[in-house]
N, C-alpha and C positions, 0 to 999 in steps of 0.2 A: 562672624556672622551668626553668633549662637545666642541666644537671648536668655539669659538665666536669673531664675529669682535670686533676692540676698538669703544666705544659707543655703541653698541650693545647688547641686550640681546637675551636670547639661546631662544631654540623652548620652554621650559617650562615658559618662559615669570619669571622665580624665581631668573635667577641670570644676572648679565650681568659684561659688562669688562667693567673697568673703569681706559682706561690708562695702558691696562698692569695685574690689580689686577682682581681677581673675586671677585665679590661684592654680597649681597644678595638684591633684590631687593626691596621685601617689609622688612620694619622693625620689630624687634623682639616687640612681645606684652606683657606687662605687667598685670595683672588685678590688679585695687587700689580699697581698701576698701574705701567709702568715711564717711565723716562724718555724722551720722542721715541719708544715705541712702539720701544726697542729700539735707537734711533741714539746715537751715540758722544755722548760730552762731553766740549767743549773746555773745559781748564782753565783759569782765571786768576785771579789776583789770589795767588796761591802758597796759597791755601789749601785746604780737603776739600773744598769745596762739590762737588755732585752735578746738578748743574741743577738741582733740585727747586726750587719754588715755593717749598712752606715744608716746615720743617723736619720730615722722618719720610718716608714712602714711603705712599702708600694704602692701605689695605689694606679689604677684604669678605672678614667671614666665611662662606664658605657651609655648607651641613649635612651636606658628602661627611665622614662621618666623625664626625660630632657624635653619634652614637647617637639612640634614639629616646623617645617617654616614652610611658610603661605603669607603671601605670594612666594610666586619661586625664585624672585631677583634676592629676596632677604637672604642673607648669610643662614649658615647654620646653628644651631640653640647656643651650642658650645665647641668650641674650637682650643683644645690646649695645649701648650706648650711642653716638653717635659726633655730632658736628656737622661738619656741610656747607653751607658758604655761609655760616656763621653761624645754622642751623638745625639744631636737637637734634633729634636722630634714634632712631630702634631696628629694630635688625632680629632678629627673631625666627628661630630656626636649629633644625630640626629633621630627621631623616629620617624619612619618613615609609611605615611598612609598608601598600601597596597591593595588599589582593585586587582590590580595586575598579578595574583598571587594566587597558592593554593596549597596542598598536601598530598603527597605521594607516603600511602600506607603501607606497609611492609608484614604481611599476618603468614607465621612459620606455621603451618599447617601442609599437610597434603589432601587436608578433606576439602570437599569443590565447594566451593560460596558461591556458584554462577558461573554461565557463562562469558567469555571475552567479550565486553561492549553493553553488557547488562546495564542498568541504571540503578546507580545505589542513593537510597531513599533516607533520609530524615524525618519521619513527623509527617510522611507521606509527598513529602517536597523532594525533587531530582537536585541532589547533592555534586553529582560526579559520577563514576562510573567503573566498571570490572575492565582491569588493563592483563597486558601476559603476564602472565605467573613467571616467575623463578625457581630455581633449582632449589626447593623445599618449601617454599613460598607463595602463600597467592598476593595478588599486590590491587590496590586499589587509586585513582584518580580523581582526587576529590578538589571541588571550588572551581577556579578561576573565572574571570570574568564576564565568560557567557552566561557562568549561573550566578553570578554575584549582580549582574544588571543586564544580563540579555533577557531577563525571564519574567515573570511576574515579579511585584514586591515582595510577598511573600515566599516566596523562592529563595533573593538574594537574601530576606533577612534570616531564615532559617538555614542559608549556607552559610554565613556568616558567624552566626552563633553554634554551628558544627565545627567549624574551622577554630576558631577561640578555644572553643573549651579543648579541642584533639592539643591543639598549639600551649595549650597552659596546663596540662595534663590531668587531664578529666576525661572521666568514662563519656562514651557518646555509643547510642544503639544505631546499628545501621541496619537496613534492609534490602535486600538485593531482588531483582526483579528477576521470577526464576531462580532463585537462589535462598542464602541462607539469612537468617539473621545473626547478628553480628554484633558485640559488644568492645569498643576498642580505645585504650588506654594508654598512653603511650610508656612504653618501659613496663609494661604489664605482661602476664599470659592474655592471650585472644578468646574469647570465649565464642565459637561457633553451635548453634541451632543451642545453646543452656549449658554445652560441654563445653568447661575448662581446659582449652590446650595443656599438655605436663609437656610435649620436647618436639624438635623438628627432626626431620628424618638423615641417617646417617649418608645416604648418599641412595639413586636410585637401585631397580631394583640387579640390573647390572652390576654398578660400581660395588653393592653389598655384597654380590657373591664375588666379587673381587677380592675385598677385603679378607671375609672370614673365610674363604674356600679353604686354607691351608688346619681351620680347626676344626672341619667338619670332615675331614679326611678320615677313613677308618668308624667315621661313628653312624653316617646315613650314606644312603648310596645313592639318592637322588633329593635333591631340595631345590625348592621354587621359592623363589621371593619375590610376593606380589608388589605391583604400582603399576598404577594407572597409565603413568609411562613409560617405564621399560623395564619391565619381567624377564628377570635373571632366571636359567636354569642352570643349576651346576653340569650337568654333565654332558654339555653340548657345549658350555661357556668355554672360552680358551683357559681360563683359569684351573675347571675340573680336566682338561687337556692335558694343562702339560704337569699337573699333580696323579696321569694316568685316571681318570675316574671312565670306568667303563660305560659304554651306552645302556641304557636302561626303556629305552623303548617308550619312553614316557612321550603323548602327543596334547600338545597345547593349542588352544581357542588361539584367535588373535594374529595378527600379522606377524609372520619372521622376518627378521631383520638383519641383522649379523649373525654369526652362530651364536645361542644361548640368549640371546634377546629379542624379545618379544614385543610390541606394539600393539594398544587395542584388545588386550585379553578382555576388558569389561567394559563398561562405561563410567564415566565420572562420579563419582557419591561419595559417602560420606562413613564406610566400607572400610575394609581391607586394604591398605597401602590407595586411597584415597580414591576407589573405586565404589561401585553401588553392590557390593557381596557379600554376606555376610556367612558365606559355605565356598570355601576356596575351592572345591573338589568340581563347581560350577564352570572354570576354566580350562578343566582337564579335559580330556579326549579318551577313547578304553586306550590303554596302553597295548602294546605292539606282544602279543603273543612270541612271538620268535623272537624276542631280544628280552622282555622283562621275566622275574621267577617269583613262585610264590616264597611270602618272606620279605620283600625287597621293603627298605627301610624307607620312607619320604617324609620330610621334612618342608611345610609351608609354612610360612614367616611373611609379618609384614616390612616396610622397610624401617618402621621405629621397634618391631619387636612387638608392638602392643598386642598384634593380632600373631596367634602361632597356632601349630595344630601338627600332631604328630602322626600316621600311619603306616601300615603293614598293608600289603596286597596277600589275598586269599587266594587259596588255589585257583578259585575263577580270575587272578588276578583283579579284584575289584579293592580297592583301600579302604583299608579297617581302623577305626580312628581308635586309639590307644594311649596310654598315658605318657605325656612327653619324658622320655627315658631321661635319667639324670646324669649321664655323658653328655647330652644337650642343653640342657638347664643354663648353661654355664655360656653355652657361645648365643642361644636368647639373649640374655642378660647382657652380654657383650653388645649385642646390638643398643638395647636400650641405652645403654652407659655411654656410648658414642654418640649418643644424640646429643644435641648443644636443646637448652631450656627453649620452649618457644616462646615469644615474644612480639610482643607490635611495635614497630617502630613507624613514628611519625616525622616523619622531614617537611620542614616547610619550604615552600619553594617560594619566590616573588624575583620580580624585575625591577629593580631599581632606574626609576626612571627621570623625568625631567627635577621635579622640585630636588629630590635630593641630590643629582648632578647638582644641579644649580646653586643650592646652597652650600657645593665645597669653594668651585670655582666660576669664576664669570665666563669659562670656554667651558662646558660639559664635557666636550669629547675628550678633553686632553687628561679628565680624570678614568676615562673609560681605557684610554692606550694604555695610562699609567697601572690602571688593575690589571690588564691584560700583558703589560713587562712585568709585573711582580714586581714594580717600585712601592705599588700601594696595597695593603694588606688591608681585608676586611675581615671585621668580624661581625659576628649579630649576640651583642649582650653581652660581648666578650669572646662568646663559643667560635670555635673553627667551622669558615662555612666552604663549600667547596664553587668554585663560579666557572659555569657552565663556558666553553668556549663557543667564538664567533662571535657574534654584533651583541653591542649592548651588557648589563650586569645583573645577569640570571644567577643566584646564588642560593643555595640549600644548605638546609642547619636543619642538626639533629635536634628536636625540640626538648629533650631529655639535657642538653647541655648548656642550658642556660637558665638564670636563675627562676625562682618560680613568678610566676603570673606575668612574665616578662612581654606579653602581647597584652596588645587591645583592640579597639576598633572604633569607628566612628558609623555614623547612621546612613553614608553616605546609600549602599555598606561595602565599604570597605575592614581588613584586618589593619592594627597599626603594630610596627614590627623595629624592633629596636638594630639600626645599624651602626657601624662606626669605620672610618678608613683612618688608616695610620700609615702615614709617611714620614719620610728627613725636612722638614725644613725647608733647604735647597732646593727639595724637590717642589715641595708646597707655594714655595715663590715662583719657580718656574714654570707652575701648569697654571701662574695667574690666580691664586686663593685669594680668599680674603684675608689677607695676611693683618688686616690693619683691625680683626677681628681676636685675633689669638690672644687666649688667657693663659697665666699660668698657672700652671695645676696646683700651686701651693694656695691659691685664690679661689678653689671649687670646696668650700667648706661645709657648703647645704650639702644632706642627701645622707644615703643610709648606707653603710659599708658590711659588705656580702663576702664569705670567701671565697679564695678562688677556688676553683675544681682542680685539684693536681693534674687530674688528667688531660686536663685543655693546657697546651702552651701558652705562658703567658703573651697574651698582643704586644706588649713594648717591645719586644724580644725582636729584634733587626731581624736576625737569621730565620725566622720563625718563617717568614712572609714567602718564600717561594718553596718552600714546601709545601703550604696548605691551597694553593691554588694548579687547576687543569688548564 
């Protein structure tokens, strides 16, 4: 239903005329097993051998490039044939057009982007939105359907082209209402308000003093590690318990919680262990005259280490900020070193729905049971996607795992998203396929061969299939 000149390609930029024909524009993608994952081979015996096992190269077809089927009764693009292990196989190859779809962002940070439910912005267009945070983490809710065509035109098409570029890995600005701006990439550092993320936090501000309490023994007599959500004190913690750390009278802002854990010392920002402080001494309280001495050593830390600060209490017991002694140097650093690199991950979500049922089988549901027994292995462009349990085929892939520009989209707007099921055969006749469709893979000669990712399990791989499914 797309009308295109000769030379020309349509609005989806996927197909174009050539002369008359519709062509697809980009090429179908193959993934090759290589040899040793890419190490040399020694020759011998004077002959071409290639190391290969047996003779040919591996090869999965995936559906970047395969086109789509519409109507929904048509079979799918490509359906092929192949034995593995001495087991007949088929992998069904389709791309699949998803209104029904979206991205869940993953930004390791503990600085605040907004608050929960805020509206995060494109181009001044409502993209999606601030979802709860995780344990080092703030997380974002971006696309599906209500803003792909509940909304103005202009809405859906600027979520659409946020979604594409997150999904084919390209920088995208976001904007958080209340919040921060946001630059995010997938497989990248995050960059919040122009600052480049360097690491995510070792663990809160609790589990820290968990961790390092046993090398801070002997060298501070009181230390605080801030966050926004639970403020460790050593020496009320169980940890400075039962290593004997004596009370220190120290009195903290904030909600108590357990012993040594704190709730509420600040408010949310962009701060001190991901609070709005930039003077930690703002959460103390005067310390307790009949328990603390002048001299007493304290130690405030954030939970990456970035933010630190070392003092002494003066005879008025008041704390005298002083150069971080170099007995501590060493357990800072320790913190920082524990942090894992931050990072944005983008997972694409979508619900695989009628046309691509349709185009495995003439019964859809009997491919939905067969996903849900892990008879039927899917993947997206090859990559491991994980599928949500209960009704229907809700499936997420890390967008970093498949090859590049492996999405598209149509003007509809919809995203178009490359899937593929891989079943036996037996089974493929028995949920009713289009069995009188299957090619054999020695017969898929078009198209451009990609390597594989060692780190994704190969799809042909039987065994593979009820590991990578919930």
């Amino acid at each position: 239903m797309c009308y295109i000149k000769p030379g020309m390609a349509g609005a989806c930029d996927r197909y174009a005329n050539d002369n008359g024909v519709l062509v697809r524009v980009d090429p179908l993608v193959l993934l090759e097993r290589t040899v040793g994952e890419g190490g040399e081979v020694v020759p011998f015996g004077g002959g071409n051998w290639d190391g290969s096992l047996v003779a040919g190269s591996e090869k999965f077809v995936t559906a970047i490039g395969a086109g789509t089927t519409y109507p929904d009764y048509k079979p799918a693009p490509f359906i092929v044939s192949s034995e593995v292990e001495g087991v007949d196989m088929v992998t069904v190859v389709t791309e699949g057009i998803f209104s029904y779809c979206g991205v869940k962002v993953k930004i390791d940070t503990d600085r605040f982007i907004g608050p929960e439910q805020s509206t995060v912005r494109v181009k001044g267009e409502a993209v999606g939105h601030v979802t709860t945070g995780e344990y080092g983490s703030q997380m974002l809710s971006l696309g599906g359907v209500h803003h792909l065509t509940g909304g103005s035109k202009k809405e859906g098409r600027v979520t659409c082209d946020a979604l594409l570029e997150l999904c084919n890995g390209k920088p995208v600005e976001l904007t958080i209402d209340d919040g921060a701006t946001l630059v995010i990439e997938a497989g990248k550092a995050p960059i919040v308000n122009g600052q480049l993320e360097q690491r995510m936090r070792v663990g809160c501000g609790s589990a820290t003093i968990g961790i390092f309490a046993k090398q801070w023994e002997g060298k501070a007599d009181e230390v605080v590690v801030v966050d926004d959500h639970i403020t460790g004190v050593l020496s009320e913690h169980q940890a400075g318990k039962l290593l004997g750390i004596p009370d220190t009278g120290i009195k903290m802002k904030g909600r108590r919680s357990t012993p040594g854990r704190y709730f509420q010392v600040a408010q949310p920002g962009t701060g001190w262990g991901g609070t709005d402080i930039d003077d930690p001494l703002t959460i103390l309280g005067p310390f307790d005259s009949k328990v603390a001495w002048p001299g007493l050593r304290l130690l405030m830390v954030s939970t990456t280490g970035e933010h630190h600060a070392y003092y002494e209490l003066d005879h008025e017991l008041k704390p005298v900020k002083l150069h971080l002694p170099e007995v501590l140097v060493e357990s800072v650093e320790r913190i920082a070193e524990n942090c894992e690199p931050a990072l944005a991950t983008v997972l694409f979500i979508g619900g695989a729905g009628g046309s691509l049922r349709a185009g495995v089988t003439e019964n859809p549901v009997r491919l939905t049971r067969s996903v849900k027994d892990a008879l039927t292995y899917v993947t997206c462009g090859g990559a491991p996607v994980y599928v949500w349990p209960g009704g229907g085929i809700t499936f997420m892939v890390d967008v970093t795992r498949l090859p590049e520009n492996a999405f598209g989209y149509v003007p509809t707007p919809a995203l178009v998203a490359p899937i593929e099921f891989t079943l036996r055969l037996d089974d493929y006749r028995a949920m009713g396929g289009h069995v009188g469709h299957v090619r054999p893979l020695s017969e898929i000669t078009e198209g451009k061969g990609v390597p594989h990712r060692s780190d994704n399990p190969w799809p042909l791989t039987p065994h593979d299939a009820k590991r990578s499914h919930g």
